[in-house]
C-alpha positions as CSV (number, residue, x, y, z in Angstrom):
1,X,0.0,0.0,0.0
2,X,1.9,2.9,-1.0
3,X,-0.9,5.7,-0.2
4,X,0.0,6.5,3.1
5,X,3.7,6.7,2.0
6,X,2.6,9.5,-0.2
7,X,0.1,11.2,2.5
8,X,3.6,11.2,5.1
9,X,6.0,12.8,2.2
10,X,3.1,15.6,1.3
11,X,2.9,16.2,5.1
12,X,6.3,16.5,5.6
13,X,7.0,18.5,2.9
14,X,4.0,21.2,3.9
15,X,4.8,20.9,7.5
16,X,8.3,21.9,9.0
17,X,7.0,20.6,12.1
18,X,7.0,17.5,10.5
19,X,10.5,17.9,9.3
20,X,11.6,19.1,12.6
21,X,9.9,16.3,14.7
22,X,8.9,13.2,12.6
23,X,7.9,11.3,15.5
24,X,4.7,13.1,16.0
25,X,3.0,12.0,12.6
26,X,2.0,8.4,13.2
27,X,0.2,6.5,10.5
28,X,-2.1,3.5,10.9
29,X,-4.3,0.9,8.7
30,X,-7.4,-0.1,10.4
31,X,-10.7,-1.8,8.9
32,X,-9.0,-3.2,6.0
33,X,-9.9,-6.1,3.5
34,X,-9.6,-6.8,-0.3
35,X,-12.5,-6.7,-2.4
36,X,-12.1,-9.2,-5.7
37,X,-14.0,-9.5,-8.6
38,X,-13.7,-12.7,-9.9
39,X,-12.6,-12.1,-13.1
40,X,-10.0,-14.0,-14.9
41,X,-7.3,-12.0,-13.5
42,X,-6.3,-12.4,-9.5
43,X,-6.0,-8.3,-9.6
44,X,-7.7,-7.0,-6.5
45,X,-8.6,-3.3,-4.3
46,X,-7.2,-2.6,-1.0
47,X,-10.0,-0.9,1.3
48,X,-8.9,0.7,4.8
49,X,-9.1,3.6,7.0
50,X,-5.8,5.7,7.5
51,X,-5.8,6.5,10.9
52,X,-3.5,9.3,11.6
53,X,-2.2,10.8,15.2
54,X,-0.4,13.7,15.2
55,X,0.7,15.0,18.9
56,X,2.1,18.0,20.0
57,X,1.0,19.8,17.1
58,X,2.1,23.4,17.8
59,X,0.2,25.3,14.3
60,X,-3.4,25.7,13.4
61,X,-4.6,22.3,12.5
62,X,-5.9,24.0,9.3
63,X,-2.0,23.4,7.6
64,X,-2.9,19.6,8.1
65,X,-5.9,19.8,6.5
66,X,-5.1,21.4,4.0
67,X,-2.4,19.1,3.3
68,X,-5.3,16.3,3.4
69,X,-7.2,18.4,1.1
70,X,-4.8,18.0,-1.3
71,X,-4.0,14.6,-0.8
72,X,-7.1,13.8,-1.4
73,X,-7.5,15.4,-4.7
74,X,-4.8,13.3,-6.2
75,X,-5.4,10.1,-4.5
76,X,-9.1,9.3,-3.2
77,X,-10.9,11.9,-5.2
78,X,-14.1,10.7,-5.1
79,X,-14.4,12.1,-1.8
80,X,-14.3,14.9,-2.9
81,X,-17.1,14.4,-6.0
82,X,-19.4,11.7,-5.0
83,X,-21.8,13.5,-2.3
84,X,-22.5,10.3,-0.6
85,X,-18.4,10.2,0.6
86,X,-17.7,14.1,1.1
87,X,-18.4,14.1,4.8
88,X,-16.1,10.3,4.6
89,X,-13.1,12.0,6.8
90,X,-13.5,11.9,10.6
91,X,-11.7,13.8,13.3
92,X,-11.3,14.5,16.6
93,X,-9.0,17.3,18.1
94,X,-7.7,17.6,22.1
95,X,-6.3,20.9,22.8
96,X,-3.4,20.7,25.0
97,X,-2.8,23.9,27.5
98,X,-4.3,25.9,24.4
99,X,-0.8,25.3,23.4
100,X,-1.0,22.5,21.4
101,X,-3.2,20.2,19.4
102,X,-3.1,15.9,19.8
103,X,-5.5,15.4,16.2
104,X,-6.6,12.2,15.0
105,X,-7.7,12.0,11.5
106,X,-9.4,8.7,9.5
107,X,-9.4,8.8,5.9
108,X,-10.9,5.5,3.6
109,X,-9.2,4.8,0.9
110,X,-8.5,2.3,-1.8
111,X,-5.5,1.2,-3.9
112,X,-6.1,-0.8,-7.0
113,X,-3.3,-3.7,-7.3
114,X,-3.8,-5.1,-11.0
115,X,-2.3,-9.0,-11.3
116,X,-0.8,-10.0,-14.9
117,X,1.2,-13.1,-15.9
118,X,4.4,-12.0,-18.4
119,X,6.8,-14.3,-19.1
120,X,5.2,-17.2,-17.2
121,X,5.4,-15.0,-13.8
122,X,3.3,-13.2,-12.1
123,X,3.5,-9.3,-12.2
124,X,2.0,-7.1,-9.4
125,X,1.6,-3.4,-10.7
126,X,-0.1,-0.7,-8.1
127,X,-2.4,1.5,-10.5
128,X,-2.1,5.1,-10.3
129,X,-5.4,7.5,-9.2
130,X,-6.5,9.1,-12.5
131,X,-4.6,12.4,-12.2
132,X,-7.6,16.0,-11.9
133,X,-6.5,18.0,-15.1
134,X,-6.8,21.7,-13.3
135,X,-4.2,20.5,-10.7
136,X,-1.5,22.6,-9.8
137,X,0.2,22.0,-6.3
138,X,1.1,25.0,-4.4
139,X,4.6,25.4,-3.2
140,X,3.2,28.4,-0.2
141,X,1.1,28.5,2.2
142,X,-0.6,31.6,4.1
143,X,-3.3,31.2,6.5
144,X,-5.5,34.5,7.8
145,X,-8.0,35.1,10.8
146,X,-10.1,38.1,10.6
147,X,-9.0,40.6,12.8
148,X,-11.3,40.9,15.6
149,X,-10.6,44.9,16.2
150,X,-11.0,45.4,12.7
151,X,-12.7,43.2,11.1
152,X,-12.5,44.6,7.3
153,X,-8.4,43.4,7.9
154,X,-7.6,40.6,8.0
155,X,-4.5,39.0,10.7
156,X,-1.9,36.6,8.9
157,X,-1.7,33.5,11.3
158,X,0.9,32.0,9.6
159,X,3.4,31.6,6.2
160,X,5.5,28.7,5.0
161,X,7.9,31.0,4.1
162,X,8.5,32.7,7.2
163,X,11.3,31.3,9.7
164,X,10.0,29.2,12.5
């Protein structure tokens, strides 16, 4: 399974936090099993929920979700399209000290592993997500709150350019 692979690299790469302290990103597979068609072929789809913990967190929880957001729009997009999946990713979030965030996140997802005989051997291939044609991945980030003196500014929270 080579999603949650992805999901850790894409979080890392967002997140210095991340970067900085790998430890607190923990990924897990829960509620899995393989759904086969019976066809000819022995190819089959993963199904599972990615359970992730995240502890410590010390940014809005927004830059993880975001992160997920985009994620998803590569890999599972049909959350994102079918109505019947869109409310599909659970969480729960424990402020710590108002400090601090322990978040845990579940996300389904599938992997389609196609099965083909070459050269009287069997060949396992992982198939690739059908890739949205309007995708460009941002390289910045910038989150605002509405300034609560103010409110026609707005407050920038944070930027994944600035020095932390």
């Amino acid at each position: 399974m080579f999603k949650p692979d992805r999901l850790r690299k894409l979080l890392t790469k967002r997140i210095k936090y991340f970067r900085q302290n790998p430890d607190t990103l923990q990924l897990f597979y829960a509620n899995g099993h393989i759904k086969s068609t019976g066809a000819t072929s022995l190819s089959w789809q993963y199904h599972y929920d990615l359970e992730i913990i995240v502890t410590e967190f010390p940014d809005s929880p927004d830059l993880i979700f975001l992160a997920i957001q985009e994620f998803i729009k590569v890999e599972q997009s049909e959350l994102l399209h079918n109505t019947a999946q869109q409310d599909s990713i659970k969480f729960e979030i424990d402020p710590n000290n108002n400090e601090t965030f322990d978040i845990s996140i579940s996300i389904p997802l599938s992997e389609r592993v196609i099965v083909s005989v070459k050269d009287s051997a069997y060949q396992i291939t992982h198939a690739e997500e059908p890739k949205p044609i309007d995708w460009i991945e941002m390289e910045r980030i910038r989150i605002y709150v509405q300034n609560e003196d103010d409110r026609t500014k707005n407050d920038k929270l944070f930027d994944s350019n600035d020095k932390q």
